[in-house]
C-alpha positions as CSV (number, residue, x, y, z in Angstrom):
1,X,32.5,-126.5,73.4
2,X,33.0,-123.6,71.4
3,X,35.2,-124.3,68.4
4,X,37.3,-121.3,69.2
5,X,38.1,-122.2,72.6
6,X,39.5,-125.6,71.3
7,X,41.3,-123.8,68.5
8,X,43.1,-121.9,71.4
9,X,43.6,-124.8,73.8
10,X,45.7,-126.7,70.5
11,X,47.4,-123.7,70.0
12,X,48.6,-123.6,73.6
13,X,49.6,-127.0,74.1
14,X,51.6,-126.5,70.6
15,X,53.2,-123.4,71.6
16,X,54.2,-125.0,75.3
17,X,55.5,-127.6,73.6
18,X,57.8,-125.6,71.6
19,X,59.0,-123.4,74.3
20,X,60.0,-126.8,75.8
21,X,61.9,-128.6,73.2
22,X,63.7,-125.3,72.7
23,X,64.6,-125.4,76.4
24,X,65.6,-128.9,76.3
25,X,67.9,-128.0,72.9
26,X,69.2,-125.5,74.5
27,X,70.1,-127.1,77.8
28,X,71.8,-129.9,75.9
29,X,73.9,-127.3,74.0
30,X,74.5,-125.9,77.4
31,X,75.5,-129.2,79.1
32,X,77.6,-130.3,75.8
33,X,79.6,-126.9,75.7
34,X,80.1,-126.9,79.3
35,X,80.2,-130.4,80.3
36,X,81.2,-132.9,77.5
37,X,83.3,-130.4,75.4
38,X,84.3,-128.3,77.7
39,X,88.0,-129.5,78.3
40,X,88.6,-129.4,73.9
41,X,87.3,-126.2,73.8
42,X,88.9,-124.5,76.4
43,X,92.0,-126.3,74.8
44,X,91.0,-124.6,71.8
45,X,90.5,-121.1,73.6
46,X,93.5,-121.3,74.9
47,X,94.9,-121.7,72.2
48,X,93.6,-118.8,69.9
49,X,95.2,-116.6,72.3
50,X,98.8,-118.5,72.7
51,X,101.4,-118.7,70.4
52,X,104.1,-121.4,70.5
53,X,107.3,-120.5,68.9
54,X,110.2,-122.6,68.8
55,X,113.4,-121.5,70.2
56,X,116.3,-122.8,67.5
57,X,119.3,-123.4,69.2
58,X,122.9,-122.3,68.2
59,X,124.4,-125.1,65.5
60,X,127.3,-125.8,66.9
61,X,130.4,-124.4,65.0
62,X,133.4,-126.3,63.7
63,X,137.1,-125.5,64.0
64,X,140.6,-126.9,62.6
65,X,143.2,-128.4,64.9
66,X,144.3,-125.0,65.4
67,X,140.6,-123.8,66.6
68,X,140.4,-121.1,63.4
69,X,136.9,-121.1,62.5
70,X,135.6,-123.1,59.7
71,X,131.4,-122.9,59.9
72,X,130.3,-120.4,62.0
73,X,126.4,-118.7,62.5
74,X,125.0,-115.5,61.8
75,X,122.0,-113.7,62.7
76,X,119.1,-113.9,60.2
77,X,115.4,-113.2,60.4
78,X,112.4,-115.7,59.2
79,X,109.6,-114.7,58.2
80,X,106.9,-116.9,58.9
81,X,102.2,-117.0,59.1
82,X,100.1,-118.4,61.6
83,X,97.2,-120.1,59.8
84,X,94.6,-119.4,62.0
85,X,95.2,-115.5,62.5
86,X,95.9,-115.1,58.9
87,X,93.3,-113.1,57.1
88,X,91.5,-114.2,53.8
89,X,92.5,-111.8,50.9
90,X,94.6,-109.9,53.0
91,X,97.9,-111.6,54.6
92,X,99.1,-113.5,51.7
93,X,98.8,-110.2,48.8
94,X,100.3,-107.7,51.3
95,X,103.3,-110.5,52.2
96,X,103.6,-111.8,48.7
97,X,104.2,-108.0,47.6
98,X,106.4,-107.3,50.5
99,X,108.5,-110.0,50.0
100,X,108.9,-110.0,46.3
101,X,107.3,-113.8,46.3
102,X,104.0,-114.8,44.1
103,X,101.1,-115.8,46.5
104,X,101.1,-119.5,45.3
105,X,104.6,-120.0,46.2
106,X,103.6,-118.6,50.2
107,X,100.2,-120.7,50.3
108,X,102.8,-124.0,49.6
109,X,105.2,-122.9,52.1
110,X,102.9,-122.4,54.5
111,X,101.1,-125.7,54.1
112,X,104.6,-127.3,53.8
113,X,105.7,-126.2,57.0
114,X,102.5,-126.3,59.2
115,X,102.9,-128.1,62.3
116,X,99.6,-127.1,63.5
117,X,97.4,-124.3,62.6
118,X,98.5,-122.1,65.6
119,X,101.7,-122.1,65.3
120,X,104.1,-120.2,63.0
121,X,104.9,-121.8,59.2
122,X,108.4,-120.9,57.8
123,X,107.7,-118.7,54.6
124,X,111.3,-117.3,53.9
125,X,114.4,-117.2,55.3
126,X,117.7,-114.9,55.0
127,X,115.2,-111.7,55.6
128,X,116.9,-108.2,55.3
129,X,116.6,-106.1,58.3
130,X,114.2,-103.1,56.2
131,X,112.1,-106.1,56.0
132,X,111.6,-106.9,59.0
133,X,111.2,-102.8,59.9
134,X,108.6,-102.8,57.6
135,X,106.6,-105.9,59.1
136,X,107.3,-104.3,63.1
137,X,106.2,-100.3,62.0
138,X,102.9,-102.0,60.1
139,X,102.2,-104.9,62.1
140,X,98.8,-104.5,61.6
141,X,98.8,-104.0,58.1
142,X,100.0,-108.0,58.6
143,X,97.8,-110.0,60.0
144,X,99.3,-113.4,61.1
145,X,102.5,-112.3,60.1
146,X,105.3,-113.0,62.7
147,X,109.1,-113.0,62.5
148,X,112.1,-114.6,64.4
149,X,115.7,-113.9,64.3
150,X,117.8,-117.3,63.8
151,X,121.0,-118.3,63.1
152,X,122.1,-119.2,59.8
153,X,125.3,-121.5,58.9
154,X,128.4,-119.3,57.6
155,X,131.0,-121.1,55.9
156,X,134.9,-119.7,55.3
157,X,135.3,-118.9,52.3
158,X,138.4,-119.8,49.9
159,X,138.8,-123.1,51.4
160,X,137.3,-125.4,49.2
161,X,136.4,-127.5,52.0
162,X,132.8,-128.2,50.8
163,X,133.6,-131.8,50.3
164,X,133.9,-132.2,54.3
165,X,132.2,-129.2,55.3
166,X,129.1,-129.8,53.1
167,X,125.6,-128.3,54.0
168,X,122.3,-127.2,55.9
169,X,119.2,-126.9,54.2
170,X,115.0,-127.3,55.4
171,X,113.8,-130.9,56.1
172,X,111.9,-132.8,53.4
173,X,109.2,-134.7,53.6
174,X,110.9,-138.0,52.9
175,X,113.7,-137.1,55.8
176,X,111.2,-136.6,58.4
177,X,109.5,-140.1,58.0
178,X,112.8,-141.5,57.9
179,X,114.1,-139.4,60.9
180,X,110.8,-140.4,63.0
181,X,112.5,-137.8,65.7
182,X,110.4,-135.3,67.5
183,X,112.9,-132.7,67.7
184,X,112.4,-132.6,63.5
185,X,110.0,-131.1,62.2
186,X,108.8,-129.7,58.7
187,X,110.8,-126.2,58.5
188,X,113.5,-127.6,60.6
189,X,117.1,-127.0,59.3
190,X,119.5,-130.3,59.0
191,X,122.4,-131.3,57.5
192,X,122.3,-132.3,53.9
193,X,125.5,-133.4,53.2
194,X,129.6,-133.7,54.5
195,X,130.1,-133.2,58.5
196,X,126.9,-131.0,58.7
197,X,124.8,-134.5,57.8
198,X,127.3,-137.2,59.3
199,X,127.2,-135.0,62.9
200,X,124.0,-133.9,62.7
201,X,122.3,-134.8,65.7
202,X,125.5,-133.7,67.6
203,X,125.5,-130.3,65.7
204,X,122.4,-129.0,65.9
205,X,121.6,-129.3,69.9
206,X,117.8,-129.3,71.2
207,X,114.9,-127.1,70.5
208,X,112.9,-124.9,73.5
209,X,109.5,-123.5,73.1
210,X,108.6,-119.9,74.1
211,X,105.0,-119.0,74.6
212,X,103.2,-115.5,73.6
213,X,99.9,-114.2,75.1
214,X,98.3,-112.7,71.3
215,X,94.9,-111.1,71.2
216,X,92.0,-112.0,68.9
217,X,93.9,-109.9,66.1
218,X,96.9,-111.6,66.9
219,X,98.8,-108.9,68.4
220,X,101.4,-110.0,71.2
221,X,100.8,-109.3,75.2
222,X,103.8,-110.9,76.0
223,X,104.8,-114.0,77.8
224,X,102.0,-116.2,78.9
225,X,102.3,-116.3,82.7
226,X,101.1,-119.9,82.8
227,X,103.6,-122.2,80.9
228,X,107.2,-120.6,81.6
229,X,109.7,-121.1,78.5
230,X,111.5,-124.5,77.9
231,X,115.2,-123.1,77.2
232,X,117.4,-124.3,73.5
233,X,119.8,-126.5,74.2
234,X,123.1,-125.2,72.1
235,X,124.6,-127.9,69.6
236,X,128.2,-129.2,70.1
237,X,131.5,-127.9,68.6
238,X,133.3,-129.7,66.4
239,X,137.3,-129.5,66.6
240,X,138.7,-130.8,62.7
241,X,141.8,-132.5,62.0
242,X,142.0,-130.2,59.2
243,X,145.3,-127.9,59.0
244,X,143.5,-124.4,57.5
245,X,147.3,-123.8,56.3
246,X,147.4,-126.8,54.2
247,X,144.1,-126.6,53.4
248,X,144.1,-123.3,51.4
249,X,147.4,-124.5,49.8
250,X,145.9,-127.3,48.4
251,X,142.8,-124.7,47.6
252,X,145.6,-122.3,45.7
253,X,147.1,-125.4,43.9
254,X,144.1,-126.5,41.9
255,X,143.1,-122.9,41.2
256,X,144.8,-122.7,37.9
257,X,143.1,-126.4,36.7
258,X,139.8,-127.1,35.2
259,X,139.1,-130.3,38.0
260,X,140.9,-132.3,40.8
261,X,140.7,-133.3,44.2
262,X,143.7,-133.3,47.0
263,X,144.1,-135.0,50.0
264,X,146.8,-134.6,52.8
265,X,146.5,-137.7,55.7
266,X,148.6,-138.1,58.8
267,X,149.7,-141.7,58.0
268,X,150.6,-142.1,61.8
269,X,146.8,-141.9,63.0
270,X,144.9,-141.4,60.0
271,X,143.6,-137.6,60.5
272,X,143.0,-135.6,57.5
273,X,145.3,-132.4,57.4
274,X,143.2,-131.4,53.9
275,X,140.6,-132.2,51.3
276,X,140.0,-130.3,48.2
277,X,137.6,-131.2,45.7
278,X,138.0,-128.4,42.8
279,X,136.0,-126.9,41.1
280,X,133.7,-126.7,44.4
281,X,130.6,-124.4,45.1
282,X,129.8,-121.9,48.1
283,X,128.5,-123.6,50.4
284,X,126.6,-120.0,51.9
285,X,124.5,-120.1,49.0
286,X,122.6,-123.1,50.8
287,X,121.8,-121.0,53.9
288,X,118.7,-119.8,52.3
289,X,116.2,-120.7,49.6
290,X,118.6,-121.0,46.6
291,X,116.4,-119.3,43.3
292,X,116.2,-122.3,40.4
293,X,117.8,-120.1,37.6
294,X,121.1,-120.6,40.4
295,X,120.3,-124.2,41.0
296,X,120.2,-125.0,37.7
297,X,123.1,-123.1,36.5
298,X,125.4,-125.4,39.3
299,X,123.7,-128.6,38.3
300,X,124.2,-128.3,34.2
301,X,128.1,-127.1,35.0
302,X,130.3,-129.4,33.2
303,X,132.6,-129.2,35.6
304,X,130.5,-131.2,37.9
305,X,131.2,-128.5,41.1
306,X,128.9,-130.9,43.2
307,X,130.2,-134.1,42.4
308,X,132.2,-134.7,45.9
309,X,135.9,-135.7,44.0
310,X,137.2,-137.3,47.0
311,X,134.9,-140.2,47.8
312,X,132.7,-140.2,44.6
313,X,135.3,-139.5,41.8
314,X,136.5,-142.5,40.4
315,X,139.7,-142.4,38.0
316,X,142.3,-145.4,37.0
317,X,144.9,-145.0,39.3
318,X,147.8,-144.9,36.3
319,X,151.0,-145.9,37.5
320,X,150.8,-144.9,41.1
321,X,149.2,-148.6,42.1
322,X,152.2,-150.5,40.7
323,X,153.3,-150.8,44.1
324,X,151.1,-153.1,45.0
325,X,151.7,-155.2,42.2
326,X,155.2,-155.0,43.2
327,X,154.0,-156.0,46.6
328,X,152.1,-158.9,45.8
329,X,155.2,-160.1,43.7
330,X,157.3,-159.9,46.9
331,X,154.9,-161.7,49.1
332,X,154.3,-164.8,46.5
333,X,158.0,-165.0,45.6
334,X,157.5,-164.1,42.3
335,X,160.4,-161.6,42.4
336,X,162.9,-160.4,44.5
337,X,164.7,-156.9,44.5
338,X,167.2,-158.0,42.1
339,X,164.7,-159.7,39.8
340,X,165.0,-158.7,36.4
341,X,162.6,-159.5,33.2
342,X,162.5,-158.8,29.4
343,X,164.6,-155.5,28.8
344,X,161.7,-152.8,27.9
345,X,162.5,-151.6,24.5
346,X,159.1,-149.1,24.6
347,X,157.0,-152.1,24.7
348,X,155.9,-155.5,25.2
349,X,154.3,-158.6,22.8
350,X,151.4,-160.0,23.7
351,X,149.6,-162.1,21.7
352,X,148.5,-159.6,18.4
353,X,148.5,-156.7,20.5
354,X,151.1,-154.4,21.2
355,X,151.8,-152.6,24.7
356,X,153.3,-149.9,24.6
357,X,155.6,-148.2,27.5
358,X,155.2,-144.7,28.4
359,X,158.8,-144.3,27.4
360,X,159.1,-144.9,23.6
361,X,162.9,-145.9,23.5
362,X,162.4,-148.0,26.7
363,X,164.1,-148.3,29.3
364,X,166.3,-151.0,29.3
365,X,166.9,-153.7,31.7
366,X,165.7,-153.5,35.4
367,X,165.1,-154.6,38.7
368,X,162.3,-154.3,41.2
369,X,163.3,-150.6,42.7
370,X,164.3,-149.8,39.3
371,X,161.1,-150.4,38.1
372,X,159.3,-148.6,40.4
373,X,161.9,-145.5,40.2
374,X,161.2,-144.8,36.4
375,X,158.1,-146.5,36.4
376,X,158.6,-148.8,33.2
377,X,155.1,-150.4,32.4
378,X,156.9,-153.5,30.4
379,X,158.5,-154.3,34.1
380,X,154.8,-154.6,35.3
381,X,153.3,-155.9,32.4
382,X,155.6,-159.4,32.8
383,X,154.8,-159.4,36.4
384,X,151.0,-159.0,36.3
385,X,151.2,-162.0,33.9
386,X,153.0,-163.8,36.6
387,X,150.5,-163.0,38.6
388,X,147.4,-163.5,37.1
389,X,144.1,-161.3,37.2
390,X,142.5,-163.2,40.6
391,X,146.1,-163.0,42.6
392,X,146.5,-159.3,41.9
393,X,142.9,-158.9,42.4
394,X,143.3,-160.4,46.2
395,X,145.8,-157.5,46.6
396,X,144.3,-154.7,45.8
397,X,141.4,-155.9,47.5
398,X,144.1,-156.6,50.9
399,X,145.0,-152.8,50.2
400,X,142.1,-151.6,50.8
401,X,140.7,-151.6,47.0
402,X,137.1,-152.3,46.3
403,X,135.9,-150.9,49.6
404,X,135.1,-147.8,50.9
405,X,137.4,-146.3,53.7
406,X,135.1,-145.5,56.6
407,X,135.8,-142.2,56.9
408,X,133.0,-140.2,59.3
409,X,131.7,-138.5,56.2
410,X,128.3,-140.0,54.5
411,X,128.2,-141.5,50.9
412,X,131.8,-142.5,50.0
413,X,131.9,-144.9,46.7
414,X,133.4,-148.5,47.3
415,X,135.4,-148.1,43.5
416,X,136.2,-151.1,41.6
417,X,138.6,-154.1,41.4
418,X,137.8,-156.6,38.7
419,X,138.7,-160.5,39.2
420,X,137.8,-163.6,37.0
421,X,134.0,-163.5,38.8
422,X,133.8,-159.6,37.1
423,X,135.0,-160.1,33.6
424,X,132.7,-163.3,33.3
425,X,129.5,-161.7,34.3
426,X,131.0,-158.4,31.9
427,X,132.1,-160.7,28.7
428,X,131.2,-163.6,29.1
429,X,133.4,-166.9,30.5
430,X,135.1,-167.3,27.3
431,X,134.9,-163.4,26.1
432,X,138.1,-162.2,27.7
433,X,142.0,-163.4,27.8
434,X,144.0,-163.2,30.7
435,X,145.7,-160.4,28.5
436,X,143.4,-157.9,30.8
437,X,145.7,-158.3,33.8
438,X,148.6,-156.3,31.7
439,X,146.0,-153.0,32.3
440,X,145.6,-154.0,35.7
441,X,148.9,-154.2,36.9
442,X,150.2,-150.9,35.7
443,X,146.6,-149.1,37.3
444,X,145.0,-149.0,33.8
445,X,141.6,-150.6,32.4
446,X,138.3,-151.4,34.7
447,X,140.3,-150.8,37.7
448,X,139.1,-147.5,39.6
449,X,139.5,-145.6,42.7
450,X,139.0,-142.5,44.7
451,X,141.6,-140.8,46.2
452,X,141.1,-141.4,49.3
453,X,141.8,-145.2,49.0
454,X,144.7,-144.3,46.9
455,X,146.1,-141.8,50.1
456,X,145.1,-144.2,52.9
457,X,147.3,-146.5,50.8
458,X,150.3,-144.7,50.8
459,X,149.9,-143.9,54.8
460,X,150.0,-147.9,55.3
461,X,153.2,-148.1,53.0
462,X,154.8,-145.1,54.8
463,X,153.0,-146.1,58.6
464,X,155.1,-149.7,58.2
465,X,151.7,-151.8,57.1
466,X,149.7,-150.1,59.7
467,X,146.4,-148.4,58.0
468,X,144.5,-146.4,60.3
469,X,141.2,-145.5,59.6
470,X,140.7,-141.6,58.2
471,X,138.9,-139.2,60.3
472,X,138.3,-135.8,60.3
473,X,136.9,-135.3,64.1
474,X,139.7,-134.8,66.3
475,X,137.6,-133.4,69.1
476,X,134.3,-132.7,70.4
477,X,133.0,-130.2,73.1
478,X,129.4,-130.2,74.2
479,X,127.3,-127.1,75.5
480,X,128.1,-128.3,79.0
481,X,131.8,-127.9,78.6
482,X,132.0,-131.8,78.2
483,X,135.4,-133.0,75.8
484,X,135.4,-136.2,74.1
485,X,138.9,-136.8,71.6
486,X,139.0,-139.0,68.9
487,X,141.0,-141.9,69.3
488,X,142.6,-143.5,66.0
489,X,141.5,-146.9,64.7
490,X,143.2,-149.2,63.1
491,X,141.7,-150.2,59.7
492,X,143.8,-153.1,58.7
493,X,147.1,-154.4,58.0
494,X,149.1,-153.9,54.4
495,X,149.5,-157.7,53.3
496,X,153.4,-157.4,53.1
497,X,156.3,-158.5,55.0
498,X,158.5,-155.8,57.1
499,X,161.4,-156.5,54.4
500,X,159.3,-155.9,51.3
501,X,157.6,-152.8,52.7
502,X,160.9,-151.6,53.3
503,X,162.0,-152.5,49.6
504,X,158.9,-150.6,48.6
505,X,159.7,-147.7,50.6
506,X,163.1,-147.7,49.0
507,X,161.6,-147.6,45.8
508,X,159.5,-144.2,46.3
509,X,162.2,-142.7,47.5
510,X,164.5,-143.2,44.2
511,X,161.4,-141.7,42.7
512,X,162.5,-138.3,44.0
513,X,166.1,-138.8,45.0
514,X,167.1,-141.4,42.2
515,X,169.3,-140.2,39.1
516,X,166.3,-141.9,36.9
517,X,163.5,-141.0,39.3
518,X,160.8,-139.7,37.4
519,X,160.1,-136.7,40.3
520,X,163.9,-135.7,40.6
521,X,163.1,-132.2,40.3
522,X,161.3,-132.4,43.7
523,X,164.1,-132.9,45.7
524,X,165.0,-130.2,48.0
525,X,167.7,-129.7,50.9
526,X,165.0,-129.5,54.2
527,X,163.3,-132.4,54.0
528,X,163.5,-135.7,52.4
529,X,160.8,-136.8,50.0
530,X,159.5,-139.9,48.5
531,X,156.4,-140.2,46.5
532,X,155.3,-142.0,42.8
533,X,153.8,-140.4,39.8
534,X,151.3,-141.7,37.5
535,X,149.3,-140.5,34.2
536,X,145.9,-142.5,33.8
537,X,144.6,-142.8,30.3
538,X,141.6,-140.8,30.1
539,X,138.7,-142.1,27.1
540,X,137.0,-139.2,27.5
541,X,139.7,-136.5,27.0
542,X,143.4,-135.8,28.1
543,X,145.3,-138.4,30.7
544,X,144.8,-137.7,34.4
545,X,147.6,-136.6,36.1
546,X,148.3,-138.0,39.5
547,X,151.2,-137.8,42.4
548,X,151.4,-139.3,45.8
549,X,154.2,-137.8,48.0
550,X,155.3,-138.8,51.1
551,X,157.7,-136.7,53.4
552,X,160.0,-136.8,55.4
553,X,161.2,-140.4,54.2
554,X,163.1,-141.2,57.8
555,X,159.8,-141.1,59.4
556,X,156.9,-139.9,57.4
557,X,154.0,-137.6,58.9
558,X,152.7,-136.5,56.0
559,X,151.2,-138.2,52.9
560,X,149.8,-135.6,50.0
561,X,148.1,-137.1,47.1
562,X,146.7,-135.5,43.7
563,X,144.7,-135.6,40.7
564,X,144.4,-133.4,38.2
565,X,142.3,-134.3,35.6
566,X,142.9,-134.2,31.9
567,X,146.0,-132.2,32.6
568,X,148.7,-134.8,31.4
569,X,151.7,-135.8,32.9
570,X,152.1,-136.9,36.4
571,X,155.3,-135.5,37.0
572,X,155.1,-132.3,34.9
573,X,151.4,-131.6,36.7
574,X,150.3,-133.3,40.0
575,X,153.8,-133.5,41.7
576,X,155.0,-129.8,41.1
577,X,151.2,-129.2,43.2
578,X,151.6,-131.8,45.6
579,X,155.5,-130.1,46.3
580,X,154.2,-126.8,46.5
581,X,152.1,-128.1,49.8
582,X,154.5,-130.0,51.6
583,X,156.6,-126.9,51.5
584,X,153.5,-125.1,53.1
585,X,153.6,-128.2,55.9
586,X,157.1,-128.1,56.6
587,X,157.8,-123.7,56.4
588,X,155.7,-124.0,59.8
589,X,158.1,-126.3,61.2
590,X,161.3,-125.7,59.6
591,X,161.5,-122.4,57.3
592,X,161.2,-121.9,53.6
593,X,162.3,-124.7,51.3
594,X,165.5,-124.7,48.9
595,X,165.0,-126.6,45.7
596,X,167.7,-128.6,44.1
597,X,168.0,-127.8,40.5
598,X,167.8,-130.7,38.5
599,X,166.6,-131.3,35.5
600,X,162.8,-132.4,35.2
601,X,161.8,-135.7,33.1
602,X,160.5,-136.1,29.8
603,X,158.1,-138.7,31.2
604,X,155.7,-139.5,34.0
């Protein structure tokens, strides 16, 4: 055959051949588009031309027992990128420039919040309106770019009330594997700290999802017909125990102090009229992305403004815990009302160390309310010895020492109350004498508390033994119009007999009414008014001043307690404060106090 005819022939069957295995590529690309991938890919379609964008519900707000508003919201705008309708070189300059933010800073953000790459990633918060004008007029100048208007957390100002109140901030990393909830998500706002983290859940309500037609440049149609909006669900209210009145009293008494804390309690239920912890910060500042130069400048403050004072500050209590010593020598018969010891002559003898009382020419000789009434240390120094470290120890731990209170706040500090067990592991068994308990007993060496154990204390002494549990919820209401109260719990019992509290009770009121007491000057002619006074030594500076007050004595609904630190005396500092906001308390029920003149102490 000719050779050119076969040539052709070869070449035919090879180019048939070819036309056929690109037929059969193709119609396996055919059938695997249409057929096997068909269901991802349309997925995938339909999803390059919707956007999901979560509707943020309204926080709920919080009120005091009055219903004045304490945290409320306010409209902001968030900026935020869609990865996949971002463009390359373009979105992130033109943003990053609009914004007043460096490009690496938005790339993080972005991949920080990215839930998936179609829907929006949180960039930056707190947006001014020309902003936002900007990004609507020159939309297209913004590819990817989108914007939402939220609500962000305003907080009263002037009220100190960032120890209860504290915070909102965007979820970390470490949060959301912890949190394992599908309503978080990376972005999301929660509460970082006070109320705003203890009530969280309740707080900030239920996401909804809205769903935007966008074309291939990622400009918005409108609604998608197809999938209709899943409405927010709006978070619950919060109604406070918290007496705004009192509250910015107790702000205006600290204002003039380096530090301090306050705390008002209803000792007949436990609610929390007030808590200060001073110097504080503002909480606003939280609300959006705080700059580090600020963040820095509040965490190297000396001051400590974010150190929460009223369950993390721990101080000696000074003399303001002698009645539990006191108490404990009741219950184990160690002394009666009449008992009397060693006169004080400014100090007492033990061993080859001298004690000293705060009163240098001493105070003579006295019996149990007379101890308490001018607060003589060489009185409690003979009793603690009595005592012993481990029996006064079992006290303080029966008062509620040692432990944390349970108040509905997150991260309160448990304190410390030192037995035999504590200075053995600390010195060694034969490292210490029993000499220690003479600091104990009068509120002085390893012993430390917050003042919230110190408060709920005094409720149980002025509640007849009863210590109910402090609480700052007094009522809830959901979005549905549903009310749940708070009902009080009882915490425990005070370890002492009807008869001693009552001696007890006698004895803080000779602090203010007695002719010795070492508050006289705080007596007044509206309401009666028993409280102690106490001056902690302080190694790292002035003493602490500290006052408890308790009003009115016939039957107390009131218990204010202070610190102030490295201020001095108790009497000359904490009580004048802790007066000025009982009067604040009791000019809403009975009219302006009248002071008694008398002449103010040269003591505690």
């Amino acid at each position: 055959m000719d050779p050119f005819v076969l040539s052709f022939q070869r070449r035919r069957k090879i180019g048939v051949s070819l036309v056929l295995v690109i037929c059969l590529i193709a119609t396996v690309g055919l059938v695997r588009l249409q057929v096997v991938e068909h269901a991802e890919l349309a997925a995938r379609s339909e999803n390059n031309r919707i956007r999901v964008i979560p509707i943020i519900p309204r926080r709920g707000r919080v009120y005091d027992r009055d219903e004045r508003i304490i945290i409320d919201n306010r409209p902001s705008y968030t900026v935020s990128v869609v990865p996949t309708e971002e463009v390359r070189d373009v979105t992130v300059p033109r943003l990053a420039e609009l914004l007043g933010m460096d490009t690496l800073t938005i790339r993080k953000r972005i991949m920080r919040n990215m839930v998936s790459r179609y829907q929006a990633s949180a960039v930056k918060r707190d947006v001014d309106f020309e902003t936002i004008a900007i990004l609507e007029e020159q939309s297209a100048d913004y590819p990817g770019v989108t914007y939402q208007m939220e609500r962000v957390r305003q907080y009263e100002r002037n009220l100190g009330a960032e120890s209860f109140t504290g915070y909102v901030g965007e979820v970390s990393e470490d949060e959301l594997k912890k949190l394992r909830s599908i309503d978080y998500r990376l972005g999301s706002m929660i509460g970082k700290k006070g109320l705003e983290k203890q009530y969280d859940q309740l707080l900030r309500g239920w996401e909804g999802t809205e769903y935007i037609e966008v074309t291939a440049s990622g400009q918005q149609m409108g609604k998608y017909p197809n999938r209709p909006a899943e409405p927010a669900i709006a978070g619950t209210d919060l109604y406070l125990t918290i007496d705004l009145d009192v509250q910015r009293a107790s702000s205006a008494a600290l204002d003039t102090f380096c530090c301090g804390s306050i705390i008002a309690m209803d000792p007949r239920n436990g609610e929390v009229l007030a808590m200060i912890s001073y110097p504080g910060y503002d909480a606003n500042i939280f609300s959006s992305v705080i700059p580090e130069s600020l963040w820095q400048e509040i965490s190297n403050d000396t001051t400590h403004p974010l150190l929460n004072r009223p369950l993390n500050g721990l101080y000696p209590p000074g003399s303001t815990t002698k009645l539990v010593t006191l108490g404990a020598g009741f219950e184990e018969g160690t002394v009666s009302r009449n008992t009397t010891f060693s006169p004080c002559l400014g100090g007492y003898q033990f061993g080859n160390r001298y004690f000293r009382c705060w009163k240098a020419s001493g105070h003579g000789s006295l019996n149990a309310v007379g101890a308490i009434e001018q607060s003589c240390d060489v009185y409690f120094y003979q009793l603690g010895l009595k005592l012993g470290i481990d029996q006064l120890s079992r006290y303080f731990d029966l008062c509620g020492f040692g432990h944390p209170t349970g108040i509905d706040l997150p991260m309160e500090s448990a304190g410390l109350n030192p037995n035999s067990d504590y200075y053995n592991r600390r010195y060694g068994e034969r490292g210490w004498t029993r000499g220690l308990v003479l600091n104990n007993a009068i509120g002085q060496g390893e012993l430390l508390v917050n003042i919230l154990q110190l408060t709920q204390f005094f409720c149980g002494l002025a509640n007849d033994g009863t210590v109910y549990r402090p609480h700052l919820i007094r009522k809830t209401i959901g979005p549905d119009g549903s009310t749940r109260f708070t009902e009080p719990t009882v915490s425990f019992k005070l370890p002492f007999s009807e008869s001693n509290l009552g001696i007890l009770m006698e004895g803080l009121r000779a602090v203010v009414e007695g002719e010795h007491g070492t508050a006289k000057h705080l007596r007044n002619k509206v309401y009666s008014l028993g409280g102690k006074t106490g001056t902690a030594e302080n190694p790292h500076g002035e003493n602490h001043s500290w006052f408890v007050g308790v009003a009115p004595m016939e039957n107390p609904e009131i218990v204010v307690a202070a610190i102030v630190e490295n201020a001095g005396h108790g009497s000359e500092i904490a009580a004048p404060l802790v007066k000025s906001i009982l009067d604040i308390y009791f000019e809403k029920k009975l009219g302006p106090a009248e002071v008694v003149t008398a002449p103010e102490t040269d003591g505690q």
